[in-house]
Structures are given as C-alpha cells and as structure tokens.
KOLMI-669096 format. One record per residue (C-alpha): residue number from 1; residue in one letter; chain; x, y, z. Coordinates in nm, 2 decimals. Layout:
% residues N
k=NUM | r=a | c=A | c1=X | c2=Y | c3=Z
...
This chain:
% residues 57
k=1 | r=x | c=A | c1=10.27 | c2=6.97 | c3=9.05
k=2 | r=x | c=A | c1=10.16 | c2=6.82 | c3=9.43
k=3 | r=x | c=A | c1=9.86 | c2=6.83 | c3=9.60
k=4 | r=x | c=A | c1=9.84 | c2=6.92 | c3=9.94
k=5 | r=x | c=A | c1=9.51 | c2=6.90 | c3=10.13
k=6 | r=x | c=A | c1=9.49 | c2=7.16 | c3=10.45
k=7 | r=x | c=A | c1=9.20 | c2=7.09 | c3=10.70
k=8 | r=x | c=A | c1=9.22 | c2=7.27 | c3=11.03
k=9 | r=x | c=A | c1=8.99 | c2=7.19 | c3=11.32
k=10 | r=x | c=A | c1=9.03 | c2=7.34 | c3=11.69
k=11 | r=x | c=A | c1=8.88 | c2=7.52 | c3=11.96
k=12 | r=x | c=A | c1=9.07 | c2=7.84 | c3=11.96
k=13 | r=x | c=A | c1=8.91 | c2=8.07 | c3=12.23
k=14 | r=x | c=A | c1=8.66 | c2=7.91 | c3=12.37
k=15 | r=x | c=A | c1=8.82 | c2=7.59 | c3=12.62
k=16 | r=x | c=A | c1=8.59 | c2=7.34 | c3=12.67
k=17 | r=x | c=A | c1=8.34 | c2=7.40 | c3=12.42
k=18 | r=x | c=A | c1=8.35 | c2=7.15 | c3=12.11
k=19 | r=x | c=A | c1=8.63 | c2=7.14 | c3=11.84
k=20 | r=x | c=A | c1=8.50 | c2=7.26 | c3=11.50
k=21 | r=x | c=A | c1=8.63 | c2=7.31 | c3=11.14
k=22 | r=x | c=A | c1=8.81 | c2=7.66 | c3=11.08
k=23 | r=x | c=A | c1=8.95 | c2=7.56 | c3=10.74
k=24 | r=x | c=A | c1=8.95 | c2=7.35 | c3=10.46
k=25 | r=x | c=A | c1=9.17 | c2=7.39 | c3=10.13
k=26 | r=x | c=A | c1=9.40 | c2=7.23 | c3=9.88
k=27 | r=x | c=A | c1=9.76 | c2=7.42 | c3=9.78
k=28 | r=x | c=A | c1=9.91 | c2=7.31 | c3=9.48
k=29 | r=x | c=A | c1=10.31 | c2=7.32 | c3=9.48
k=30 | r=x | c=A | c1=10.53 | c2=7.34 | c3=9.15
k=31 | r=x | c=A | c1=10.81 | c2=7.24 | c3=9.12
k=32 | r=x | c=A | c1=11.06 | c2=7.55 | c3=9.04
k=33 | r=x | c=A | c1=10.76 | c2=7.81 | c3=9.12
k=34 | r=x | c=A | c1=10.73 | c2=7.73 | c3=9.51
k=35 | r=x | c=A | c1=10.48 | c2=7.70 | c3=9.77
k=36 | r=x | c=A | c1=10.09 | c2=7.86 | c3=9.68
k=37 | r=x | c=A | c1=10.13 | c2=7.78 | c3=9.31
k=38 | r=x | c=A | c1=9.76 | c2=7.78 | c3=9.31
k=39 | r=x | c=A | c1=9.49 | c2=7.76 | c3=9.63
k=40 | r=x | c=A | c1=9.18 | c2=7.63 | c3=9.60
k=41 | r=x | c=A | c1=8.98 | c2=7.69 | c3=9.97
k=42 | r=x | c=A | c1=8.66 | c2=7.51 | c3=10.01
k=43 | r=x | c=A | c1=8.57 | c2=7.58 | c3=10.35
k=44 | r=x | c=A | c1=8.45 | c2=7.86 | c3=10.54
k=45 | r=x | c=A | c1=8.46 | c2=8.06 | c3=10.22
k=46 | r=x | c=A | c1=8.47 | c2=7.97 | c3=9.87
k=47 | r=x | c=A | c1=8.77 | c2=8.11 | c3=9.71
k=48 | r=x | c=A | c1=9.06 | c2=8.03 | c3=9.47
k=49 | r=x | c=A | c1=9.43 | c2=8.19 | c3=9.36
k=50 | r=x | c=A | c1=9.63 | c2=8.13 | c3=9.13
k=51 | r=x | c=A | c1=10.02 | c2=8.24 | c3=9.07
k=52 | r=x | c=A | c1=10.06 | c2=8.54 | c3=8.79
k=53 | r=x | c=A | c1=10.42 | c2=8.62 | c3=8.82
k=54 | r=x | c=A | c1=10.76 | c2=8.52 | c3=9.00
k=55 | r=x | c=A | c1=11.07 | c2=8.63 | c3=9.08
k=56 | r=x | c=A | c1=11.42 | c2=8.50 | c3=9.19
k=57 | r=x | c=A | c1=11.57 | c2=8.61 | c3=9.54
C-alpha cells in the first residue's frame, strides 16, 4: 500500500485576495484494489473512508 499526501491551496473566487488552504488529506493506494483504498482527510473537516467492497469491470 502507498501513501499519497493531497494539500490544495488557492484563491478560487476571489482574485487578488491571499491564497489559502482548501484541503488537506492522505489516500492510500493498493495494489490490485485501486485508487481511494482508504482516505484519511485532515483539513477543513475531519473525516476518514475506508474501501468495503470491489468489483472487476
């Protein structure tokens, strides 16, 4: 399983005015299971996921 650390910053709507953190979060990515495996988001709201089920195309 990989780690991948996601922290977004920008100024989306307002030009000019000051860039600011919109998102901070980890996604764990398993080999065989895909992207999402499990989400852990720290930032602006606590919250975490985790994969129950999976399915072939």
């Amino acid at each position: 399983m990989a780690r991948q650390r996601d922290v977004l910053h920008d100024n989306n709507g307002s030009p000019g005015k000051p860039i600011v953190k919109r998102l901070e979060r980890d996604q764990y990515i398993a080999r065989g299971k895909g992207m999402a495996f499990k989400i852990h988001q720290y930032f602006p709201q606590e919250w975490k996921s985790e994969a129950r089920s999976y399915w072939t195309w």
